[in-house]
C-alpha positions as semicolon CSV with decimal commas, in nm:
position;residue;x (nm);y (nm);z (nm)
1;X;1,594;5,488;-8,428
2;X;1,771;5,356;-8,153
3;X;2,086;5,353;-7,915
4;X;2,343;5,135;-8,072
5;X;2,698;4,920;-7,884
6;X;2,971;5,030;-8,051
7;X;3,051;4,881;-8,415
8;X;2,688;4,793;-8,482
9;X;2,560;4,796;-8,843
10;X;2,317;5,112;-8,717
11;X;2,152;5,116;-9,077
12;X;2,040;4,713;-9,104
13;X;1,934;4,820;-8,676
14;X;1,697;5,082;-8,789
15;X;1,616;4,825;-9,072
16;X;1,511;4,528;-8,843
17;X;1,331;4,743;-8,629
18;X;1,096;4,928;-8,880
19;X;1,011;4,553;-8,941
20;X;0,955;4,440;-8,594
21;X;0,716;4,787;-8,600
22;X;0,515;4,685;-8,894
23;X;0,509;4,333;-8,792
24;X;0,315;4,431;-8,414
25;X;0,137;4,696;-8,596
26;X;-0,029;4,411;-8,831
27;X;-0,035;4,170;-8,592
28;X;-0,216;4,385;-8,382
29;X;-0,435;4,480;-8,714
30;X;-0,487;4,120;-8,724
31;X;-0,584;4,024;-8,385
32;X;-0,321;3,770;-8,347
33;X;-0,059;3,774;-8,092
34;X;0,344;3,756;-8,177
35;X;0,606;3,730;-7,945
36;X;0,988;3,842;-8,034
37;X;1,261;3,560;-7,926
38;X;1,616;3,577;-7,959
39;X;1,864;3,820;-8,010
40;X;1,617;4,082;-8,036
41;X;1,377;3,970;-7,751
42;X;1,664;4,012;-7,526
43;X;1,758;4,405;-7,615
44;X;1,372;4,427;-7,593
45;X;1,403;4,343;-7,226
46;X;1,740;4,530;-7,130
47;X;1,606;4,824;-7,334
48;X;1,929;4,877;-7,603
49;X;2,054;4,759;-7,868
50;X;2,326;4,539;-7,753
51;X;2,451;4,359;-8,099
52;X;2,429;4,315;-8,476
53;X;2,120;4,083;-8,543
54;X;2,120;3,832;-8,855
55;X;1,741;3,860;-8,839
56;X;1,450;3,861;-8,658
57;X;1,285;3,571;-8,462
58;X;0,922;3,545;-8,369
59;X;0,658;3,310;-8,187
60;X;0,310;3,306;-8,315
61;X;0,045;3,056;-8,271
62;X;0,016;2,772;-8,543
63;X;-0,329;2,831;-8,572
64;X;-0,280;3,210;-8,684
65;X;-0,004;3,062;-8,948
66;X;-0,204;3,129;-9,249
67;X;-0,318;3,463;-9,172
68;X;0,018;3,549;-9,077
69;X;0,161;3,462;-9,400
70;X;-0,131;3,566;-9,605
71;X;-0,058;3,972;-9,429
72;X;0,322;3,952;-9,449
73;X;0,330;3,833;-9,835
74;X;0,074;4,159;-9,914
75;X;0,333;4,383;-9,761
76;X;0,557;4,283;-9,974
77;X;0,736;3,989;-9,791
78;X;0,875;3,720;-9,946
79;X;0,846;3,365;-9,872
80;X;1,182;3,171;-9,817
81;X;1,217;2,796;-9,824
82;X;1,401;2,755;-9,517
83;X;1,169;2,500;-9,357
84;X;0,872;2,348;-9,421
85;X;0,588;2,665;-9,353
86;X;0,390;2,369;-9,119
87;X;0,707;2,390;-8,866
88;X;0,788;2,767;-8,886
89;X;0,769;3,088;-9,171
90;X;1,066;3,188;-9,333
91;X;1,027;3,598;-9,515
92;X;1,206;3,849;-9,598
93;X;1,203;4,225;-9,727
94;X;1,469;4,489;-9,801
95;X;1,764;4,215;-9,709
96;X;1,584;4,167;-9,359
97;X;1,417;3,805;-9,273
98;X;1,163;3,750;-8,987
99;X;1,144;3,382;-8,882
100;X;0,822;3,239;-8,694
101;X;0,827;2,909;-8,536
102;X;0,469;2,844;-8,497
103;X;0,315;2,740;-8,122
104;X;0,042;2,530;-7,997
105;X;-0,095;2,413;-7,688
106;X;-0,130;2,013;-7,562
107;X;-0,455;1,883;-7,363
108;X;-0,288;1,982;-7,026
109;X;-0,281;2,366;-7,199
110;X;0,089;2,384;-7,163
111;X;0,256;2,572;-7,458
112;X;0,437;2,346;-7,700
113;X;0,579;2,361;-8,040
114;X;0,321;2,380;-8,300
115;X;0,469;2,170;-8,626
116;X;0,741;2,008;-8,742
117;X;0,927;1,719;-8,623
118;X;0,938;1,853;-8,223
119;X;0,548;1,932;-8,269
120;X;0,422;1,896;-7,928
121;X;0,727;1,894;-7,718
122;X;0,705;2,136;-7,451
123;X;0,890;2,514;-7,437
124;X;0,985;2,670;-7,074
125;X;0,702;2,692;-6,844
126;X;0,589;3,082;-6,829
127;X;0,771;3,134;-7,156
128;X;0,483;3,403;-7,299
129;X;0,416;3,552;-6,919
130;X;0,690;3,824;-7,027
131;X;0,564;4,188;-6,987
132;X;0,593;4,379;-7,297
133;X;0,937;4,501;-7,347
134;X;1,084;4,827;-7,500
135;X;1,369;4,965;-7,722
136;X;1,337;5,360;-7,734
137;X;0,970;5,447;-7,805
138;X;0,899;5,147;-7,998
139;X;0,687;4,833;-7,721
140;X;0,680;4,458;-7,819
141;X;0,545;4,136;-7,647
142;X;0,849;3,958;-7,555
143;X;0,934;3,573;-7,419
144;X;1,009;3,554;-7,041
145;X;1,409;3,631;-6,995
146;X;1,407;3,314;-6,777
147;X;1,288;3,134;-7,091
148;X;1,528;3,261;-7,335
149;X;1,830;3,148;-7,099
150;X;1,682;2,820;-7,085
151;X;1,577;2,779;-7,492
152;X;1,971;2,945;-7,535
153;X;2,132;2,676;-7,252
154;X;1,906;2,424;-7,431
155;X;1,935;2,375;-7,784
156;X;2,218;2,180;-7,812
157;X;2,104;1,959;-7,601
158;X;1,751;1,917;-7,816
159;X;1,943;1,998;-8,151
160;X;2,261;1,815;-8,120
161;X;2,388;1,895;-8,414
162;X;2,356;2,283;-8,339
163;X;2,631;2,395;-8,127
164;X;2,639;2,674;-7,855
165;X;2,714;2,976;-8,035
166;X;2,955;3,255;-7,828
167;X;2,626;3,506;-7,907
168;X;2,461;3,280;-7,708
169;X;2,712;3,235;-7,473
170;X;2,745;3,616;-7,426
171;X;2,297;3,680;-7,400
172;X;2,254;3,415;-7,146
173;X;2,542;3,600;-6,910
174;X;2,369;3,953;-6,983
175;X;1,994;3,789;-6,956
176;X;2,153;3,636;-6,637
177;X;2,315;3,978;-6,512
178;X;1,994;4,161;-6,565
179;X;1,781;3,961;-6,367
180;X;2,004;3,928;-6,101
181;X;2,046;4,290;-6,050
């Protein structure tokens, strides 16, 4: 389905994204907007597949959270218990989980978190101003690169106990590379 680094899992790749596929094609069924993050938001932008993924990570607005869930768990998703579905939705199907943390927007219209304990605390200005990116033939709205390096450099700083993983480590210098070149 895609182009692959060397050593990928190509099978759970092709998995993941027939997943991100069905999830734009119902969002878009829907009428509600979803954003990849992550792992995956970042090959979105450079255009290949540069490592295994553990799963999938989405924004979607907190007030589409029902609907959301409601679609997903008719396709056959399941609902996992990770967190509290107010703070962010936790499925999975065929061994592959999606994760949305849900968004919202303060009285100044700036985009913050939409639930749980950081509910209104604010993410990286221009964070959903991305253009759509691409992996092969298959298109997905994407966060801003600029706001991936800074939620990546970030979090533990805001989640102390959460320490910088060497994924991380390794997409901020190729998010970094990419838009310096």
């Amino acid at each position: 389905m895609g182009s692959y680094a060397s050593g990928m899992d190509q099978q759970r790749a092709d998995r993941q994204l027939r997943q991100i596929a069905e999830i734009v094609e119902e969002a878009a069924r829907l009428g509600v907007a979803v954003w990849l993050r992550g792992g995956w938001a970042m090959d979105f932008f450079l255009g290949h597949t540069t490592r295994d993924h553990e799963d999938i990570d989405w924004f979607a607005w907190a007030s589409d959270a029902q609907l959301i869930s409601r679609a997903l768990l008719a396709r056959g998703f399941v609902r996992r218990q990770a967190a509290p579905v107010a703070q962010q939705l936790d499925v999975v199907r065929d061994g592959e989980e999606s994760s949305f943390a849900w968004l919202a927007r303060d009285d100044a219209g700036r985009v913050v978190v939409g639930g749980g304990p950081w509910a209104g605390q604010p993410w990286p200005e221009g964070m959903l101003a991305s253009a759509t990116g691409q992996l092969g033939p298959l298109r997905c709205p994407i966060i801003s690169p600029a706001a991936q390096i800074e939620i990546k450099q970030m979090m533990p700083i805001w989640v102390p106990n959460r320490r910088r993983r060497p994924k991380d480590v390794e997409d901020i210098a190729r998010l970094t590379a990419a838009l310096s070149g």
